[in-house]
N, C-alpha and C positions, 0 to 999 in steps of 0.2 A: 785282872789287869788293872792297874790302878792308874787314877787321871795326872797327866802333867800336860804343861803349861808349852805350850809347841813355840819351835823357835820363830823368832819374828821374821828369817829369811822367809819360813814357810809358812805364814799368815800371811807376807806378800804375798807371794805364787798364789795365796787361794783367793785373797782376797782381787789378785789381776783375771780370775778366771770369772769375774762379774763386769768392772770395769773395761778389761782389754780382751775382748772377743775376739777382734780380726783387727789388722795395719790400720784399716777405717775409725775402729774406737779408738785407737791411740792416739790419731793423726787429730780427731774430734777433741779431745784435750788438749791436747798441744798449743790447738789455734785458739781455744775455749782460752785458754792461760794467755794466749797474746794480748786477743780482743781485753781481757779484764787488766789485762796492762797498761792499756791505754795506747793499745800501737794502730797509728795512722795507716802504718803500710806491712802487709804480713806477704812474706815467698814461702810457698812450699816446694820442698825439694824431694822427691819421688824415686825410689830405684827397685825394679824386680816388682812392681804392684805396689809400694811399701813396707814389704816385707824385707828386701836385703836392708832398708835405707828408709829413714823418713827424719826429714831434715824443715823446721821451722824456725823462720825467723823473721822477727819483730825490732821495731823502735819502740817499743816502748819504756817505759819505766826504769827496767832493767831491776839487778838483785846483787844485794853485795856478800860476799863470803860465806860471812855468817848463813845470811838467809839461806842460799842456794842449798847450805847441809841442811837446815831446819828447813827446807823443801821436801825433802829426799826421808823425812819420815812420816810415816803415817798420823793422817790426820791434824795435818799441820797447815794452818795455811791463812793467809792475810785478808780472805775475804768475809770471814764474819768479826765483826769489832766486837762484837758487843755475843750476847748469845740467845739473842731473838733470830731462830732460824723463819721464822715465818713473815719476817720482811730480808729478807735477802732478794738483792739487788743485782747481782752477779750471775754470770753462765756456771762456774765452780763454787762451789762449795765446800764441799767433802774432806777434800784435802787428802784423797788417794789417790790421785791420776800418775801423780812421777814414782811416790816408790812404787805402784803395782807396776807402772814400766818397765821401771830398772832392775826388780823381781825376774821379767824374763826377757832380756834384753839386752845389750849394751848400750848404756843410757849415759850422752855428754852434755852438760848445761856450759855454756860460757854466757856471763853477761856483766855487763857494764852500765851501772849508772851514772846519767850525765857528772861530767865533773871529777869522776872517779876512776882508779884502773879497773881493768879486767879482771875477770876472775874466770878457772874451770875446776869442773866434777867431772870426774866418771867413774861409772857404778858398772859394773860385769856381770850381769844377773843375780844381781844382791850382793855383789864383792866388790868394794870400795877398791878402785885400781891407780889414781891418781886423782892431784890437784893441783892447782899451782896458779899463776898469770896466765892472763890471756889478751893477746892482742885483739880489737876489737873496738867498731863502732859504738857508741849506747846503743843498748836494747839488750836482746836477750835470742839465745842462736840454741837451740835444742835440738840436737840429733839421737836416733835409734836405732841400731843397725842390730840385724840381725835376729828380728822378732820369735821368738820360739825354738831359737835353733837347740836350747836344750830342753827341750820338751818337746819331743817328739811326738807324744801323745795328743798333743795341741794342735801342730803343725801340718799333720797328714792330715787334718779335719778344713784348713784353708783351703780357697776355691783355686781356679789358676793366677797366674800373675796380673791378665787382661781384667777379668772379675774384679779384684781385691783393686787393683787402678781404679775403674769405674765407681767402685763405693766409695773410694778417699776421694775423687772426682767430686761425687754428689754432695758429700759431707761439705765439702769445702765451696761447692756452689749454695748449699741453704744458710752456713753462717755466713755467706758474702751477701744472703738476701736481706740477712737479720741486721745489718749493718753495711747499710749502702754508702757511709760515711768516711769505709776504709778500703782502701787500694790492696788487689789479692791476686799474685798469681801464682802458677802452678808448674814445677818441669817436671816430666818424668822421662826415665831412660835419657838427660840433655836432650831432648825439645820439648820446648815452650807449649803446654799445653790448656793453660788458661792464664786470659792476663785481662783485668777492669779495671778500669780507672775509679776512685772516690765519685760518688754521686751522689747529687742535693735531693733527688725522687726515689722514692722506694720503687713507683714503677719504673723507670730508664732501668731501673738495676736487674729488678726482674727480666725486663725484656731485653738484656742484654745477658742475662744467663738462663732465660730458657728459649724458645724458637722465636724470632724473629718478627714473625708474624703473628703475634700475639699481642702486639699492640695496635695493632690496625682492628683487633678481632676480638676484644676484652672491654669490659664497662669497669669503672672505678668505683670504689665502694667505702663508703665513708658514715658510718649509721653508731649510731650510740643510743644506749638505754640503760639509766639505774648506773651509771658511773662505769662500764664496760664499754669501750671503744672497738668498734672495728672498722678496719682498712683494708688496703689493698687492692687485689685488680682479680678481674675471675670472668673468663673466658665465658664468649658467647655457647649457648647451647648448642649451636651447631662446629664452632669451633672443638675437639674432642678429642680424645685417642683412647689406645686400644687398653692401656694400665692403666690402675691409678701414681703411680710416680711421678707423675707431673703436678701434685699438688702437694702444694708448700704451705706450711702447718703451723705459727709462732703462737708463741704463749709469752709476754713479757721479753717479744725481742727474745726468745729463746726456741734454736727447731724443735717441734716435738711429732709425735706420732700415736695421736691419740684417736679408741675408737670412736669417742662422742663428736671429735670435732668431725669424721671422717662421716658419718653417717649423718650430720646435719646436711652435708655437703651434698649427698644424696637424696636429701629429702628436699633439697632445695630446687635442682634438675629435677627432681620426678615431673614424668608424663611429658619431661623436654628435650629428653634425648632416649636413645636407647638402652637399654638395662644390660648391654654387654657392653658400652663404652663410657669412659671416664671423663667428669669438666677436668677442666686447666685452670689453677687458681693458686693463687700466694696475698694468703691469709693473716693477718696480724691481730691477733686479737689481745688489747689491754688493759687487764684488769686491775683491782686493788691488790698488792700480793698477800692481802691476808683473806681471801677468796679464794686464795690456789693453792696446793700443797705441790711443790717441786723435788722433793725428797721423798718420791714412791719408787724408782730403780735408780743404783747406784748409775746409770748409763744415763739420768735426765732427763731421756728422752720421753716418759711417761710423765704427764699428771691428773690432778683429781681435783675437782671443781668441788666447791661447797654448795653451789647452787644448779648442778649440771641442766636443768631445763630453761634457766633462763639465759644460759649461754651456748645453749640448743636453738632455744628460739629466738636468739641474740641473731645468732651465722642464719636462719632461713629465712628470716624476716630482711635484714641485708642483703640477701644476695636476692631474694626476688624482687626487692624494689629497685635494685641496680640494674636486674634483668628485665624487670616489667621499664622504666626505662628508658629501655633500646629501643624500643618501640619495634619496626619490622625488620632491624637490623638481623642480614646474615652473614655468615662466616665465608659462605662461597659464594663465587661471582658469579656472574651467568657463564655459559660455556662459549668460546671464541667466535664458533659456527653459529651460533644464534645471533653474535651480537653484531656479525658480519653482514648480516639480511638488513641492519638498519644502516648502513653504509651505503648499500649499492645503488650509485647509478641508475634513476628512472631510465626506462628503453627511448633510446633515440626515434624518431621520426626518418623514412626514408630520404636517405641523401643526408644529411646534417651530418657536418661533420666530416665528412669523406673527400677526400681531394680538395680541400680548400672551399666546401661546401658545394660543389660539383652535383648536380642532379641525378639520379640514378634511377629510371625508369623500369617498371616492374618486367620487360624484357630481358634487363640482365640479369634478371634472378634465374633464364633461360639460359644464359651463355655456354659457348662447350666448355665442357669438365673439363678439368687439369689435365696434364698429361705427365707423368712419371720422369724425372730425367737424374742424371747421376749427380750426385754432392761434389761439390769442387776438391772434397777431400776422397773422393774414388772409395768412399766405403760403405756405398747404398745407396738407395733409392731415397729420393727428394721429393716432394708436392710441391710445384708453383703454380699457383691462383691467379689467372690474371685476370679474374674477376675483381668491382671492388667491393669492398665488406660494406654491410651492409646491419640493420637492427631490426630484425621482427618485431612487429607490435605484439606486446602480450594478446595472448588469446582472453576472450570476453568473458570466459566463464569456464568452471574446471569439467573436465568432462573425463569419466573413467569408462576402460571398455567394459560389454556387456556381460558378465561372468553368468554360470549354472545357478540355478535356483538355487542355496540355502536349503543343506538337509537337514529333516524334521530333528525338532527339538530331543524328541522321545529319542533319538537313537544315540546321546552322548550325556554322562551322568550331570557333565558341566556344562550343557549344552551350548547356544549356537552363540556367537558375537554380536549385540544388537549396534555396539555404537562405546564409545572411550567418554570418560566424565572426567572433567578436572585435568586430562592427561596425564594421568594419575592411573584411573581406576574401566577396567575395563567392565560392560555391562552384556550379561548373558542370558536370553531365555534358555531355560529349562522345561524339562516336560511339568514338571511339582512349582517351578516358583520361579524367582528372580535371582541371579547369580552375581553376585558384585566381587569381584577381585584384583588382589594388587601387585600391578605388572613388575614393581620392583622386587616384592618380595617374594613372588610367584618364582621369577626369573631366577632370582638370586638360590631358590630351593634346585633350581634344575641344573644350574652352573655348575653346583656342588657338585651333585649327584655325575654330571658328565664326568669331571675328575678325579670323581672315586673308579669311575667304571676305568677312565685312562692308564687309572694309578695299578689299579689290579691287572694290565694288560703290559704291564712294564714301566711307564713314563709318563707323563701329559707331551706332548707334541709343542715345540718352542717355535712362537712366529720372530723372527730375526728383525730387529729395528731398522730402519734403513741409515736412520743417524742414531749413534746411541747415546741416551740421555742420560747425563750427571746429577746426580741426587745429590745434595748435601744434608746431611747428617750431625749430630756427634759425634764425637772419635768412639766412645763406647758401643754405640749403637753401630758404627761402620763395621767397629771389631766385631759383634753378635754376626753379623752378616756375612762379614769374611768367613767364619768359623765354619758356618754352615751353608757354604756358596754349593758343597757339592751335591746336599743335601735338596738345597731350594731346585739345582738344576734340571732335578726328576722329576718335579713340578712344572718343569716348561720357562722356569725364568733362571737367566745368565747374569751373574753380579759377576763383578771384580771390583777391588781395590782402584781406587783415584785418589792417592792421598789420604793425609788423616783423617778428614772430615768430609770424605766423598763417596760413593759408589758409581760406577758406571755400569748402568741397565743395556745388555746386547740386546738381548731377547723377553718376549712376556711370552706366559702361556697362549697357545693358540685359540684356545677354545675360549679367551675371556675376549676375543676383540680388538679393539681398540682402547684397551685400558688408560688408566692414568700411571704409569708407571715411578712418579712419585710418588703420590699417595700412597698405590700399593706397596711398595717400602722402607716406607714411613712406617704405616700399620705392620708389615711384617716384622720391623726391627721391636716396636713396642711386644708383639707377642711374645718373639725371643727371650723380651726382657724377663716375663712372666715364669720362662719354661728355668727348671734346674740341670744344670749342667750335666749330669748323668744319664737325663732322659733322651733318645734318639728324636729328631724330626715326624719321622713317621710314627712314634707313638703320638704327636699329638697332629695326627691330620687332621681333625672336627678342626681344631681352630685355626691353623694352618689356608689350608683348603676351603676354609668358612671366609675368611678373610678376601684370599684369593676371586672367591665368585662375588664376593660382594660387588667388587670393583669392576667386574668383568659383565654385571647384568641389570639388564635396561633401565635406564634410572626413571623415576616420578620425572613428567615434565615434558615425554615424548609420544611424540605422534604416531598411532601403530593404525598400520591399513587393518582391515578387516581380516583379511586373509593372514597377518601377522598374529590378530590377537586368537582366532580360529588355532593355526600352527601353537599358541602357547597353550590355550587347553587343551589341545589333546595329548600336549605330550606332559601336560600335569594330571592327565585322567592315569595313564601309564607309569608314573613315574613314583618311588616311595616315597614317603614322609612328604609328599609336595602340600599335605595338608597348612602345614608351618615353615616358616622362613628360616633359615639358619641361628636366628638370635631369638627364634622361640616364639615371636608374634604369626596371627592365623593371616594364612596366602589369601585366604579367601571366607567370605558371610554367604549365606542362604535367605532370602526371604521367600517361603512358602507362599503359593497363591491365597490360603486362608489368614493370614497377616498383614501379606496386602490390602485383604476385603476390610479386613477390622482398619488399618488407617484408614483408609475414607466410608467409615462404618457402613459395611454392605453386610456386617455381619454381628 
């Protein structure tokens, strides 16, 4: 078979099968070309996920005629003057983004520069279909409809419509971060699904495209070394979630996804959070650009440092002195019911207060009881008191009844309860030694395991909220949750839909309590994010169910009677794996009595 030279329609199509992945790489270009046009204000227009429709438009610069054809071939393009690619200034470069589009696509440019008429192109999957005028503000208006449709082989490989929305979602929230300078919003299916105003802070911008509450809950970070700058804002240690997709990544004001910066990132948290949950953080880091090479995947999204450790140790050495800092700042507040006890009203003095200050002599704490009489609305039984109320002096001193002797150590491997440290960590003689363990993550091993045992018995059993509480969300994450409301239901927790960016919680599982039932679906929508579409709910129970007990078991910081922390060993003496917590750390230490002797050298 002898070599020829293939036609340039189909060096598009091969060349869009690097570039144009899914609606999201496309949509990534599109805005990529606005931003470098210099437009103030970018809309994106949304239809089917971006697959039926992906419609961008800009004020910028705009393109006259000519240009717009010298667009539309490969490797054409206004952002290198010169051809020093290793000072490039720009998000594009390449100069494949529109023909690999218009390769498999119906690809329309109209634009206009200030001063000048309109102009349109359209391309039909590599077939020049029309051109002409076009009426039109300056700037420049890009639509693509129909992504894949003749390529079938491409297309049955795209996720659902919700998915592919979500990623154009994302894509278009990390260039808004990269450029807080420029107003972005978003419609899909006609509604308004993101809209920001231009802002003079990199963090207002952050914090207004990712949670809320991340600016009350984030240290600002501003550290330079050897001519590399970093910035940005990066969520306290206890502030977290359950992905890492919440952390935003810049190289030169450009998103990327890289694993050096990703793994500094973690080496910065180590030993400050847990090793199954992710910081929050939007990272900018700004180098020389003849330090970086931005030309490693045609998608950008990769690069490669010439110096990779000192830009290793650039991000850890920033983020822990922004974190060191904070000093005892945490993410969570104290709980309502504790902070309620410094509120309350000293106890009254007999008589104060009562009847206009009216004396009340320790005889009427004798008066006849009530007597029972019917409700003026004839539907039960009433108490009228006609006694008057009255303030018990606290009692002087705490006093518990007198309970059975404490059985012998020897007869439990974890033996007996001596007494709680820290509120934290419960303490146990042993027949061998000293037992220290931790009632959170003890808890949290036994919560699981109740729910596996529910799960294999049919269902977890749903306790009914008396008011049920609205979560709000992102639309993507509402969507993960709707998908699989009837999934989580078997679980014991009740979701519906409240709008785009809401759920409403009926019900939590029974057996977690009194949970948090924001939190709790908060973390569940993060896991979701994690799982692939194809895989069922109950294939991933470990983290599902991991999740769920977390929320639902005792947390560090609570007071447990004796008889409480007693009931928790022994049903961790019975229970599997209660050796370790869900996220892998030990429930529990041993110090042997010959351990002990050697701390206070007795041995």
């Amino acid at each position: 078979m002898s070599i020829r030279r293939l036609p340039s329609h189909l060096v598009n199509r091969i060349a869009a099968g690097e570039v144009v992945e899914r609606p999201a790489s496309a949509l990534k270009e599109l805005v990529e070309n606005a931003l470098d046009a210099g437009a103030a204000r970018v809309a994106v227009v949304l239809a089917g996920g971006g697959v039926d429709r992906i419609e961008v438009a800009d004020d910028g610069r705009g393109m006259a005629p000519d240009e717009i054809r010298l667009a539309l071939e490969r490797h054409a393009t206004s952002k290198l003057p010169t051809d020093d690619i290793d000072t490039v200034a720009t998000l594009g470069f390449r100069g494949e983004a529109l023909p690999s589009i218009a390769s498999v696509a119906r690809l329309t440019i109209e634009s206009r520069p200030p001063g000048c008429e309109g102009w349109a192109v359209t391309i039909d999957n590599g077939v020049a279909e029309r051109e002409g005028p076009a009426a039109m503000p300056p700037g420049t208006r890009v639509v693509a409809e129909g992504l894949f449709a003749r390529v079938p082989a491409r297309r049955k490989f795209l996720r659902s419509a919700r998915a592919e929305y979500a990623a154009c979602l994302d894509v278009v929230k990390r260039l808004a971060m990269a450029r807080p300078e420029v107003a972005f919003s978003v419609e899909h299916d006609g509604r308004r699904a993101l809209s920001v105003a231009a802002a003079q802070h990199r963090p207002d911008r952050v914090a207004a495209l990712t949670d809320r509450a991340l600016a009350d809950n984030a240290v600002a970070i501003d550290f330079e070394r050897e001519g590399h700058v970093l910035g940005g804002v990066a969520g306290l240690p206890t502030f977290h979630r359950g992905v890492a997709d919440h952390q935003y990544l810049f190289v030169n004001g450009r998103p990327v996804k890289d694993r050096l910066l990703i793994g500094a990132i973690r080496g910065a948290y180590a030993e400050m959070m847990p090793r199954d949950r992710h910081a929050v953080v939007a990272l900018f880091l700004d180098v020389p650009p003849s330090e970086v090479d931005v030309n490693v995947h045609p998608a950008k999204t990769e690069v490669r440092f010439r110096d990779p450790q000192l830009v290793r140790g650039l991000i850890v050495s920033g983020l822990r002195r922004a974190l060191d800092a904070a000093g005892h700042r945490v993410a969570h507040s104290a709980p309502a019911d504790v902070m309620a006890l410094w509120s309350h009203e000293s106890p009254r003095p007999y008589g104060e207060g009562v009847g206009g200050g009216a004396e009340v002599s320790p005889s009427d704490t004798f008066a006849a009881a009530p007597h029972p009489t019917l409700s003026p609305q004839g539907r039960g039984l009433s108490f009228h008191d006609p006694r008057p109320t009255f303030f018990a002096p606290p009692p002087a001193a705490r006093a518990e009844p007198a309970t059975a002797a404490p059985p012998a150590t020897t007869d439990h491997p974890l033996g007996v309860a001596r007494g709680q440290v820290a509120k934290t960590y419960i303490v146990a003689e042993a027949g061998d030694g000293l037992v220290l363990v931790d009632q959170h993550a003890a808890h949290e091993r036994l919560v699981l395991e109740r729910m596996r045992r529910a799960l294999a018995g049919g269902r977890v059993a749903a306790q009914a909220l008396l008011l049920p509480e609205v979560v709000e969300l992102d639309e993507p994450a509402c969507d993960r949750l709707e998908a699989r409301a009837a999934e989580l239901s078997d679980f014991g927790l009740d979701l519906e839909r409240f709008g785009p960016r809401a759920m409403l919680v009926r019900a939590t599982p029974a057996l977690l309590g009194q949970a948090d039932p924001a939190g709790l679906v908060a973390d569940l929508a993060d896991e979701l994010a994690a799982y692939d579409e194809a895989l069922s709910l109950r294939e991933r129970l470990d983290a599902v169910a991991g999740t769920m007990a977390c929320h639902g078991s005792v947390r560090a910081g609570r007071v447990l009677s004796v008889a409480e922390m007693n009931a928790l060993l022994r049903e961790m003496e019975v229970t599997p794996h209660s050796g370790q917590c869900n996220h892998g750390r030990p429930t529990w230490v041993k110090l042997a009595h010959g351990d002990i002797e050697k701390l206070f050298g007795r041995r």
